[in-house]
C-alpha positions as CSV (number, residue, x, y, z in Angstrom):
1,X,5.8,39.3,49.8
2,X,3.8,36.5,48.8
3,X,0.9,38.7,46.7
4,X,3.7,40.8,45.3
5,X,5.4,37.4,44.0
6,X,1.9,36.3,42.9
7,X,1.1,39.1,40.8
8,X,4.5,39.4,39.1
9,X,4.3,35.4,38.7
10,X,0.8,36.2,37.1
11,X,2.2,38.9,34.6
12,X,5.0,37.3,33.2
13,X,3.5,33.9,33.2
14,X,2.4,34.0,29.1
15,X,6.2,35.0,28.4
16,X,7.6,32.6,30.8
17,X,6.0,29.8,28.9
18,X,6.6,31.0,25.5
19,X,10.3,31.2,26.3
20,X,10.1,28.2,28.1
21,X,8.4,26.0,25.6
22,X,10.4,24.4,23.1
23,X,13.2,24.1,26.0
24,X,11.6,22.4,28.7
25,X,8.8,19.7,28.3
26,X,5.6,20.9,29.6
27,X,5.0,18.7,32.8
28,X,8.1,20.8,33.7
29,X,6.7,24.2,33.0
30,X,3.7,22.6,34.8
31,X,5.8,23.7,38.2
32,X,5.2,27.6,37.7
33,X,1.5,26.8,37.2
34,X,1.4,24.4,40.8
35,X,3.5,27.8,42.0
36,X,0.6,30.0,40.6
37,X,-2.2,27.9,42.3
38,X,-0.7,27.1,45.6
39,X,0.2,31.0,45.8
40,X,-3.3,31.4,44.9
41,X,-4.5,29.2,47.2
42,X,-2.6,30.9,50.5
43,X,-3.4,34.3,49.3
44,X,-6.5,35.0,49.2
45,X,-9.2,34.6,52.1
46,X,-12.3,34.9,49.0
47,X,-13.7,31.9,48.3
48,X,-14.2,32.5,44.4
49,X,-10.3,32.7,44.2
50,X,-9.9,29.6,46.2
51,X,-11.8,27.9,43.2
52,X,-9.8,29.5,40.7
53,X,-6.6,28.1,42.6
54,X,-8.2,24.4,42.6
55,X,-8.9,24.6,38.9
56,X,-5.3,26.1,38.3
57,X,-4.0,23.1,40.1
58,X,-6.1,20.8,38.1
59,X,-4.8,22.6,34.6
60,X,-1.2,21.6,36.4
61,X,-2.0,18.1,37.1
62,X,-3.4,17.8,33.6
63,X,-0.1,19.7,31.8
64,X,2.2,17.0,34.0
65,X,0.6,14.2,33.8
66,X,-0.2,15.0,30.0
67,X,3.1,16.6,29.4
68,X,0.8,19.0,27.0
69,X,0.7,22.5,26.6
70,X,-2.9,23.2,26.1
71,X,-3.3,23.8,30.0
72,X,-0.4,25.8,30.7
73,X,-2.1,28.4,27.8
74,X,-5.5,28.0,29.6
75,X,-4.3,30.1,32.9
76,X,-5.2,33.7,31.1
77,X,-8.5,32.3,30.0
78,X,-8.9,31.0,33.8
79,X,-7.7,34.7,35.0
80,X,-10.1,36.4,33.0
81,X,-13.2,34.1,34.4
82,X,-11.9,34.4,37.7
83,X,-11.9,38.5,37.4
84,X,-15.4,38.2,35.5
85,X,-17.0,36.0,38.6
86,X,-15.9,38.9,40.6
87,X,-16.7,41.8,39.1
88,X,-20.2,40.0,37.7
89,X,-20.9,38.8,41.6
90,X,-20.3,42.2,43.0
91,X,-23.0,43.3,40.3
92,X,-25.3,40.8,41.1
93,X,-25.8,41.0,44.8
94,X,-24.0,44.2,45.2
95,X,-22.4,46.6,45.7
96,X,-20.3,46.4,42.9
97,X,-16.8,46.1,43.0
98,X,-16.0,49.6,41.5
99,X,-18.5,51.3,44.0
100,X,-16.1,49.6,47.0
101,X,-12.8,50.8,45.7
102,X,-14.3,54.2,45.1
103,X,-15.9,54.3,48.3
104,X,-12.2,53.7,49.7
105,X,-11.2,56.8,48.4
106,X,-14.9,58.6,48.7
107,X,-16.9,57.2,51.6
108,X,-19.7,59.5,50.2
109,X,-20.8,59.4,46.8
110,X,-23.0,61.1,44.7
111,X,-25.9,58.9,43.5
112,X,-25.0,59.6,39.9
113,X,-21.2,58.7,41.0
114,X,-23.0,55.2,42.1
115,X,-24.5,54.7,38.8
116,X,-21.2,55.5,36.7
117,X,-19.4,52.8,39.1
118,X,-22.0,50.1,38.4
119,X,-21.6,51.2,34.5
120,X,-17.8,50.6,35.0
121,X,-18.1,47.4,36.8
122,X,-20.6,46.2,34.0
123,X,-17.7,47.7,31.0
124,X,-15.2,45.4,33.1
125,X,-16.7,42.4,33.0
126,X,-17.6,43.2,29.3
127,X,-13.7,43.4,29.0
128,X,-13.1,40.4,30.3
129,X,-15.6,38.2,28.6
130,X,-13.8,39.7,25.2
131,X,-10.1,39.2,26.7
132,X,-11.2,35.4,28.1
133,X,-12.4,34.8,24.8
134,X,-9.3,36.3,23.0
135,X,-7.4,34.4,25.1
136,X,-9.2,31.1,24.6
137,X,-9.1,31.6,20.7
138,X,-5.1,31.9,20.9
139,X,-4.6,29.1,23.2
140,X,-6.7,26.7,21.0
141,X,-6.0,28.0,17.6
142,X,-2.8,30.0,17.2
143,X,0.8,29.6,17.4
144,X,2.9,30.1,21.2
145,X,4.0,32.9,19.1
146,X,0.6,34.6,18.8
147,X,-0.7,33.3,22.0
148,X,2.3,34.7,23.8
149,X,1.7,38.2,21.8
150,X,-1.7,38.6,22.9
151,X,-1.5,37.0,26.3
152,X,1.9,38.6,27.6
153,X,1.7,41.8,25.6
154,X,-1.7,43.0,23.9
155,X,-4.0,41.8,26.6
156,X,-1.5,44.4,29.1
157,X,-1.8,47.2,26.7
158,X,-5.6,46.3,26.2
159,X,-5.7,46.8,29.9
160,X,-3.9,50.2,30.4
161,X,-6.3,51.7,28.2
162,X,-9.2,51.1,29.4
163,X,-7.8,52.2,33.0
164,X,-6.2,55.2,31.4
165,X,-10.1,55.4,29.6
166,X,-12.0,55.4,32.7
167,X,-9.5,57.8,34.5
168,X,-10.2,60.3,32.2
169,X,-14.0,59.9,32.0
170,X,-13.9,59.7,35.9
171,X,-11.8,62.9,36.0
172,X,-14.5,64.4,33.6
173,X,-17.7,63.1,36.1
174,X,-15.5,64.4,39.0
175,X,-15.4,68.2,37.5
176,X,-18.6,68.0,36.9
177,X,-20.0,66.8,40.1
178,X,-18.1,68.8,42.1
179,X,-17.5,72.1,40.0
C-alpha cells in the first residue's frame, strides 16, 4: 500500500502543486513533499534512495521554513538524479540495472542480449540527465504553468516513448536472437 501511495504521490506531485499554488502558501504544500520523503524513507531498503529521501526532506524544511516555491519545483529534478545514481551505479560496478530486470524474465541471456541491456541502461541515464535538466530549467526559469506542463505532463509522455521505443527494438533483437 505504502509504494503504491508513493508512486501515485510521485506522479501527480507536479499537478498537485500547480493547482495548489496560488491557493495555499507554500510551507503548506511543503506537507505533501515531508509525505513524499518520509514515504521515501520507509520504503525502500537501498541506501541511494534513503539519501534522496533526506534531501527531499531538506527541500521540505527549506519550502516551510521559507514559505517559497523553488523547493517544492526541485522534487522532479531530485527524481531524475535519484533514477540517474541508479541506473549510472548499476553501470559502474555492474550489472546494470536493465541486465537485472531482464534476467527476471530471462535468467539466461545471450551475450549480445547483455550488451543491448547495458546500451539501454546507458540511453536511460542519458534520459535522465536531459529530463533532470528540463526539469531544472522550468523550475528556475519558467512559469508554474510551464513547469507544471513539462513536469506533470511532457516528462510522462517523454517517458512512454522511450519504453514503448525500447519495446519495439527489444521485440526486434528478440526475433532475431531467437528466430
Amino acid at each position: 500500500m505504502g509504494k503504491l501511495l508513493l508512486v501515485a504521490l510521485s506522479l501527480s506531485y507536479p499537478l498537485l502543486v500547480y493547482f495548489s499554488l496560488g491557493r495555499f502558501e507554500p510551507r503548506w504544500l511543503s506537507l505533501l513533499l515531508f509525505a513524499l520523503a518520509l514515504l521515501r524513507a520507509l520504503g525502500t531498503g537501498e541506501r541511494h534512495w534513503r539519501w534522496v529521501a533526506t534531501i527531499t526532506g531538506a527541500l521540505a524544511c527549506w519550502a516551510l521554513l521559507g514559505n517559497a516555491a523553488l523547493p517544492l519545483k526541485l522534487y522532479p529534478v531530485l527524481v531524475n538524479i535519484g533514477l540517474l545514481l541508479l541506473f549510472g551505479l548499476s553501470l559502474r560496478f555492474g550489472p546494470p540495472l536493465v541486465e537485472r530486470l531482464a534476467r527476471l524474465r530471462e535468467p539466461e541471456l545471450p551475450q549480445e542480449a547483455v550488451a543491448y541491456t547495458r546500451r539501454v541502461t546507458q540511453v536511460w541515464c542519458g534520459f535522465f540527465v536531459l529530463n533532470g535538466g528540463i526539469a531544472l530549467v522550468t523550475a528556475l526559469w519558467a512559469s508554474e504553468q510551464v513547469w507544471a506542463l513539462y513536469n506533470g505532463l511532457i516528462a510522462y509522455a517523454l517517458i512512454g516513448a522511450l519504453f514503448a521505443g525500447e519495446w519495439l527494438l527489444r521485440q526486434r533483437l528478440r526475433a532475431r536472437l531467437h528466430g
